[in-house]
C-alpha positions in Angstrom: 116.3 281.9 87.0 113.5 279.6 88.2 113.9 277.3 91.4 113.7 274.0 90.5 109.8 273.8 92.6 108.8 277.0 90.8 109.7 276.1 87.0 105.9 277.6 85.8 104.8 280.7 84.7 101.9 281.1 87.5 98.1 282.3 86.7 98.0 285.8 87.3 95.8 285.2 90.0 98.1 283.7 91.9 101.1 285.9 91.1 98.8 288.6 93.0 98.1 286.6 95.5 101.7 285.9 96.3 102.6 289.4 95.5 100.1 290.9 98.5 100.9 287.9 101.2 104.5 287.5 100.8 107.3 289.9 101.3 108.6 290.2 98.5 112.6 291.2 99.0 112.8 288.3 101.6 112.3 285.4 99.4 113.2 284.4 95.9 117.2 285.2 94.5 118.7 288.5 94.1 118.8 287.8 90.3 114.8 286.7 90.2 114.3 290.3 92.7 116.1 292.2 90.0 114.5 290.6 87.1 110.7 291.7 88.4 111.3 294.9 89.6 113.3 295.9 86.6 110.3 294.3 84.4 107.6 296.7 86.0 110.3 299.8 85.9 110.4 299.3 81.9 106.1 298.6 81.9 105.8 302.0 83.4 107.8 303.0 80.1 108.9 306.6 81.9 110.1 309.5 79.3 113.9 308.7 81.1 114.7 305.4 81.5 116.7 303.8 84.2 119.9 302.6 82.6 120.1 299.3 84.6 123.6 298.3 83.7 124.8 300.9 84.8 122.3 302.2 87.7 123.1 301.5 91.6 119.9 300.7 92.9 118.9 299.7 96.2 115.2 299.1 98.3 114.5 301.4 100.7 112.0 302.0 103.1 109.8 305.1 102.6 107.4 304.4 105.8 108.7 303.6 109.5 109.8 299.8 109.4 109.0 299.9 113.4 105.5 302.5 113.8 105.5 304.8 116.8 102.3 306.4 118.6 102.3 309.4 116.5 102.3 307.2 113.1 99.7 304.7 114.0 97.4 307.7 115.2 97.3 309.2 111.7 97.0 305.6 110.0 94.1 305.2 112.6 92.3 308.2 110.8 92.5 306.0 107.6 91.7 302.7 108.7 88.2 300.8 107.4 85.6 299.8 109.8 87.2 296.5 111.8 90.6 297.4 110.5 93.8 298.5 112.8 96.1 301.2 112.5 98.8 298.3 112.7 97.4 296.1 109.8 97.1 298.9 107.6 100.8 299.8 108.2 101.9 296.1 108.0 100.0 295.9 104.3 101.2 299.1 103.7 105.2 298.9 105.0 106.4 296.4 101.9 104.5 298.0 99.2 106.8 299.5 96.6 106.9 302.8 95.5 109.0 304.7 92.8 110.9 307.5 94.1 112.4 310.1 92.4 115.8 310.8 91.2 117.4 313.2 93.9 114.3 312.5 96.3 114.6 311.4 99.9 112.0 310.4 101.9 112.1 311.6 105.2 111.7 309.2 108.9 109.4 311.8 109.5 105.7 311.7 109.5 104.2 312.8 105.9 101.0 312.9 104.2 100.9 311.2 100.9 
């Protein structure tokens, strides 16, 4: 599963690093994508677990991949002091999040 440069566990430390500075769905093999998300779904340990082999899952975006004036004025209300509205969304725009069964996120402005 390992590329042959990467054949190491890494320190946490740097797996957090890595995890907050590079995207992770772009890089890496669909097999080593599959492997870590399906590893944090199973820490989480939920009371109905996903059954992977047989599960159609996909990555979605639950936050505008391209911001618009409205968005970035209500991140603007959130931002810390020398922070952008359009850094917060960058950070923000790759994180995942667990969505429901059934739920859809909406390309609409929301309030989480």
């Amino acid at each position: 599963m390992l590329s042959a440069d990467n054949r190491f566990w890494p320190a946490d430390d740097e797996l957090r690093d890595k995890i907050r500075k590079a995207p992770f769905y772009q890089f890496g093999r669909p097999q080593q994508r599959k492997m870590v998300l399906q590893r944090l779904e199973e820490s989480y340990e939920h009371p109905e677990p996903v059954d992977f082999a047989a599960a159609q899952l996909t990555i979605e975006h639950v936050m505008p991949q391209s911001p618009g004036d409205e968005w970035l004025r209500m991140l603007g209300e959130e931002v810390a002091d020398g922070e952008r509205a359009e850094d917060l969304h960058s950070g923000l725009q790759h994180t995942l999040a667990h969505c429901a069964p059934n739920s859809s996120p909406a390309s609409t402005n929301w309030r989480g």
